[in-house]
C-alpha positions, 0 to 999 in steps of 0.5 A: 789259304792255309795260313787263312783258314788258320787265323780264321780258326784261331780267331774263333778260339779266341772268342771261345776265350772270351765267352768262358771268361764272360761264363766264370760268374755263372757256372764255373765248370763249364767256364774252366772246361771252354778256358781248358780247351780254347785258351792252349788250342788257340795259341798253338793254331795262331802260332802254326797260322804265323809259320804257314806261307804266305797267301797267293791274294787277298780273296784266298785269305778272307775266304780261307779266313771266312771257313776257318772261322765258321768251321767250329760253328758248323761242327757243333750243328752237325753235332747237335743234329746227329744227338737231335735226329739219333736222340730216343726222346719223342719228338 
């Protein structure tokens, strides 16, 4: 499940790759910072995903995938809530 949650990581650091590409033509810091972050993260999750053992089956590595792909996604809205419900703005 290791080596899938892995690829799942790195596939989803390889989409972040591809969104600071698309982000290069509105707003360059924010493109150079998602490409300065995701593009050395991402080579070196797939490169430990290539060394990591093989999965037992095939329904641990398409979870394992499944969680490692939506894992930065859930991060960034447990973020997002902690700065919504902490925020001292009025609501």
């Amino acid at each position: 499940m290791k080596r899938g949650i892995l690829f799942g990581l790195g596939s989803s650091l390889c989409l972040a790759i591809l969104f600071g590409l698309v982000q290069l033509s509105n707003d360059v810091p924010t493109a150079a910072i998602i490409l300065g972050v995701s593009a050395p993260l991402s080579i070196l999750v797939v490169r430990a995903a290539c060394r990591a053992p093989p999965n037992r089956s095939r329904v641990h590595a398409v979870t394992g995938w499944l969680l490692g792909f939506l894992i930065i996604d859930a991060v960034l809205l447990c973020i997002f809530g902690i700065v919504v419900v902490f925020s001292p703005w009025p609501s």
